[in-house]
Structures are given as structure tokens and as C-alpha cells.
C-alpha positions in Angstrom: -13.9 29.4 8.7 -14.0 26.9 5.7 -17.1 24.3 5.9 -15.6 20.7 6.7 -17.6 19.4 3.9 -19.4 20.5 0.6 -22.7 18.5 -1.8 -21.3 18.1 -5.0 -23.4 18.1 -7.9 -24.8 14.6 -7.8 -25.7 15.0 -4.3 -22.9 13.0 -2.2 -20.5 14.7 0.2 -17.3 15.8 -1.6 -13.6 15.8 0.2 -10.9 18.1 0.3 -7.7 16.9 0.0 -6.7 17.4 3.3 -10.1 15.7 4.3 -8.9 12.8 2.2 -5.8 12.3 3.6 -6.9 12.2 7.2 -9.5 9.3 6.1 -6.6 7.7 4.2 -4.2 8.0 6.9 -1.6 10.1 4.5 -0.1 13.1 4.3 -2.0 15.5 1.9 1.2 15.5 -0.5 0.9 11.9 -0.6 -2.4 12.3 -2.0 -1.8 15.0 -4.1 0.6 12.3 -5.7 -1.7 9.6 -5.8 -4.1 12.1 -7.8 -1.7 12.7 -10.1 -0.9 9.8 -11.0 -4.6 8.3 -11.1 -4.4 6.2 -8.1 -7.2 7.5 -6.2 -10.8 8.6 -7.7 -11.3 12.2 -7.9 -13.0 14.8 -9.9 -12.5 18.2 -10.9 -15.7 20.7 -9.8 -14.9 24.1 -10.8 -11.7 24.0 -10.9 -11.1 22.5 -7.8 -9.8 19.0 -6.7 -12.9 16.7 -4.9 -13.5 13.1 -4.0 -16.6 12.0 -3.6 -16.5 10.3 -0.1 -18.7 7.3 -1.3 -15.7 6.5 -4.2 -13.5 6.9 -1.6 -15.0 4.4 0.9 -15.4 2.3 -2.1 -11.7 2.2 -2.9 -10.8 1.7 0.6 -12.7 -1.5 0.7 -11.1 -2.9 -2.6 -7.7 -2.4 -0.7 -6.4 -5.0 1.3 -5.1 -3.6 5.0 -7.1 -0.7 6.9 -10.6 -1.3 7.0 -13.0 1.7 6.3 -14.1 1.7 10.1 -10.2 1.7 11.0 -9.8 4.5 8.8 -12.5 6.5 9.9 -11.8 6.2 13.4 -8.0 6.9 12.8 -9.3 10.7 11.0 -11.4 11.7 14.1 -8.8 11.2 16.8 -6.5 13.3 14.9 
């Protein structure tokens, strides 16, 4: 069984993609897009894809729309 979440190396939960895109409300190939084309904060931790949920929260809030508490709730009822 995988762990839900993982520290990174400064200390703050990292993400999955998948995690992400239940937070986000999108599909995980919607975020894979959005990564690639430098839409949504990420970093690269041996090799893998993470975002840092704190960064994450952080964008959410700049968006207009979904509030982070929405978004949040939305990902534990699914």
C-alpha cells in the first residue's frame, strides 16, 4: 500500500499527482497538463513529480472561484 503522503526535503507535505487533482477538483491528466505547461507549482524530487501542498494552497487562494476549504472538502468526499 503506497503512503497517502510523503516530507519533502524542506519539511512540508509533498502531493502526488493524483493527490493534487482530487484537491483541485481535476482529473490527474488535467494536471499532468497544467505541469507541463507551467501552470501549477511543482518540483522534481528524485525524479519524481511533487507539489508542495503549502504552494498549492497558495495558488488556490490566488485563483478566483473554489475556495481552499471548498476544495478540500470536495477531495475527502471522493
Amino acid at each position: 500500500m503506497r503512503r497517502p503522503r510523503r516530507e519533502a526535503e524542506t519539511g512540508q507535505i509533498a502531493l502526488t499527482v493524483p493527490q493534487a487533482a482530487k484537491i483541485i477538483g481535476k482529473t490527474e491528466r488535467a494536471v499532468w497538463l497544467d505541469i507541463y505547461r507551467h501552470r501549477l507549482p511543482h518540483r522534481r524530487q528524485s525524479g519524481k513529480v511533487i507539489i508542495l501542498r503549502d504552494e498549492l494552497e497558495m495558488f488556490l487562494k490566488a485563483l478566483n472561484g473554489v475556495s481552499i476549504e471548498e476544495a478540500l472538502e470536495r477531495a475527502s468526499k471522493s
